[in-house]
N, C-alpha and C positions, 0 to 999 in steps of 0.2 A: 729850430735846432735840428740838425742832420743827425743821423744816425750814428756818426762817425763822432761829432764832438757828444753827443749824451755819452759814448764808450768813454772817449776821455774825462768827462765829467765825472762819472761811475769809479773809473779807476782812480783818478787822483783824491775823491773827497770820499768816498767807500770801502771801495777793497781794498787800495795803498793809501790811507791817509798820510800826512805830514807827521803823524806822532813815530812812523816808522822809523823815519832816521833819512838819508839821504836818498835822492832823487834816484841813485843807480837800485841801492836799496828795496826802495819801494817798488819797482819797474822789476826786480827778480821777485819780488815776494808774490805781485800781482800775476806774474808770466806763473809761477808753483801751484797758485790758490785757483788759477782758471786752468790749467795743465793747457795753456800757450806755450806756444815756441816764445823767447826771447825777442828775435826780430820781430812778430808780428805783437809781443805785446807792446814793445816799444813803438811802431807804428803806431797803434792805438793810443797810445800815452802823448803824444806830438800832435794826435788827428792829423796824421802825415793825409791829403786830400787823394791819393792813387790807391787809397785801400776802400773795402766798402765791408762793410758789417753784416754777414751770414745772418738767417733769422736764429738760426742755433743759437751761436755768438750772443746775441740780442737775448735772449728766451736765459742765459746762463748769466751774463749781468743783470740781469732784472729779479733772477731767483737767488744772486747771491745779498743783493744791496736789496734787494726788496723796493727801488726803482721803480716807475713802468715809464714807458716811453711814452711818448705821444698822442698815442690812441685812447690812451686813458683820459688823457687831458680833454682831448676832444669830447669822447662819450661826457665825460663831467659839464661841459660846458652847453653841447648838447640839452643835458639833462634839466641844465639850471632855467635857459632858453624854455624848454617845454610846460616847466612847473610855473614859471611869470607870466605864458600864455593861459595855462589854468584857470589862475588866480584874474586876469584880464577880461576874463569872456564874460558879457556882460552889459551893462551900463554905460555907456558915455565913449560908447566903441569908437570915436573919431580920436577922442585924445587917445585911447589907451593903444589904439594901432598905432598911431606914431610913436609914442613909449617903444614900444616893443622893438619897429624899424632900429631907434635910437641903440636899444637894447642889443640887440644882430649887430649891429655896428660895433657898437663896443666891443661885443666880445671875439668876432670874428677873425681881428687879427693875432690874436696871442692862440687858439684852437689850431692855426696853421703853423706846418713845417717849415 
């Protein structure tokens, strides 16, 4: 997920949810509550692809929705990765290294941008 669609994800099911009322609605409420210009929150709102997300920007959706981007995900998966090698080391190390290979695999494509 790009930086650009988590803003639009953030704004449409976060800070402007659906309960708002209409789409124009929700796109002024969201441009007020982040003190955006208009035009750039509506780019965000579209994930128009010629914008790109300031870390500011990013650091302010994530403090408003309580969010985190990516990196969180990673470190988590990371983490999960580390603690199954833990538990691994040990006993019958031919299967359990393949486990793990298996393991890396698995989780490797959903950790990525």
């Amino acid at each position: 997920m790009s930086s650009v669609e988590f803003v639009q994800y953030a704004l449409r099911e976060r800070v402007a949810p659906p309960s708002l009322g209409s789409i124009k609605a929700r796109i002024r409420y969201a441009s007020r509550t982040l003190g955006w210009t208009a035009n750039r929150t509506k780019d965000a709102w579209y994930a128009d692809p010629r914008i790109s997300i300031s870390a500011d920007e990013l650091r302010e959706i994530e403090k408003r929705t309580g969010l985190r981007y990516a990196q969180e995900e990673l470190r988590t998966n990371d983490d999960l990765i580390a603690k199954a090698e833990a538990l691994m080391v040990g006993h019958e190390a031919d299967f359990y290294s393949a486990f793990i290979a298996a393991l890396r695999s698995l989780a490797r494509p959903h950790h990525r941008t």
